[in-house]
N, C-alpha and C positions, 0 to 999 in steps of 0.2 A: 504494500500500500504506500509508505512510502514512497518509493522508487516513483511511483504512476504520481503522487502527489506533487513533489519534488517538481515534474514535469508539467503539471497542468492538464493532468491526463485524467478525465474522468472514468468511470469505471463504477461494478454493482459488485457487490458481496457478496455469494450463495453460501452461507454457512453450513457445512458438512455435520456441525454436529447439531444443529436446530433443525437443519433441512437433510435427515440421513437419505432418505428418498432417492435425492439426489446424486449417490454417490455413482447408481447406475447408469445415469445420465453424461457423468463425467466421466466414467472408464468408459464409453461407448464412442463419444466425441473425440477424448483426447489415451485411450489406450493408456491410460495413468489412473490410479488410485492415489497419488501422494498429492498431499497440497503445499501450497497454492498451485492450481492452472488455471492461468491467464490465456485468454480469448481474446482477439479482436474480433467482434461480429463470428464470423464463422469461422475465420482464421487460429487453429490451435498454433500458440507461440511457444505452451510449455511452462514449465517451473518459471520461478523468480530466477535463476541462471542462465536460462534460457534468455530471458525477457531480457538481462544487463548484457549479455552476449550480444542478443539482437543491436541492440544499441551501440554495441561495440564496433560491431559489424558494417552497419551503416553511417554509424556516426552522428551526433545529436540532430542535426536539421533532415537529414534522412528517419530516424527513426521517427520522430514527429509526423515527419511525411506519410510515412505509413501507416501510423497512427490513424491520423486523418484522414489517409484514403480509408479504412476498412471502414470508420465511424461516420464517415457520407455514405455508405451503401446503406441500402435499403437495410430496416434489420429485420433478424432471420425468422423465418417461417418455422423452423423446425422446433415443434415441443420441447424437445430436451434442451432448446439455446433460450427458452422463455424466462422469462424470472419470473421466482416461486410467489405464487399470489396465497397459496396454503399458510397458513399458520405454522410457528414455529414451531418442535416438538424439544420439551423436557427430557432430561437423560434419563428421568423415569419414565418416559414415553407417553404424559401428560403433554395435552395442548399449552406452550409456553406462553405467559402472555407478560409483558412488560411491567415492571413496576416500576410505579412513580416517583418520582424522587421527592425525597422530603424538602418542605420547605423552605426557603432559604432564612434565619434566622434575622430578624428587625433588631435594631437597639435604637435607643432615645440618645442621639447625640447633639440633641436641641439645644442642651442648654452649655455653660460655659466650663462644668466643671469636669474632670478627667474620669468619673465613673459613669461610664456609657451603661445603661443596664440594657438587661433584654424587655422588651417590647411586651 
């Protein structure tokens, strides 16, 4: 993630262990089980080694290039390049669902003197 950020590369997340589903999806695409594999559109580039390689390869305004061409094509038709509209799954194989973050905590620092309490 990095790496893609670094660049200005956007990019989705298929979480493997929220979306296991998925994992058949990704050995059938990209003939890999390990993660990360990074996709362009339909394009398998491979692991994160792969991906710095790629870059290597072409050299920063080239890899961008490619970037950009795969992410102008049309995106892909095929189910298994869809992002996962399902629910995430718990390692207990409950439906996961996000928790809220707690509030962010207020203090009174109205007035002039150095004990701010809480709110």
């Amino acid at each position: 993630k990095a790496f893609l950020d670094a660049r200005g590369v956007p990019y989705a997340v298929i979480d493997l262990t929220t979306h296991p589903a998925r994992l058949a999806d990704q050995r059938a695409l990209t003939g890999s089980s390990s993660v990360p594999q990074v996709l362009f559109n339909r394009e398998v580039v491979g692991g994160a080694d792969d991906l710095e390689a790629l870059e290597a390869e072409l050299g920063p305004d080239g890899f961008l290039e490619r970037v950009q061409e795969a992410l102008a094509a049309p995106d892909p038709t095929t189910p298994r390049l869809a992002l996962d509209a399902t629910p995430p799954v718990a390692a207990d194989g409950r439906v996961a669902t996000p928790t809220p973050e707690p509030p962010m905590p207020r203090f009174d620092d109205d007035d002039d003197d150095d004990d701010d309490e809480p709110i």
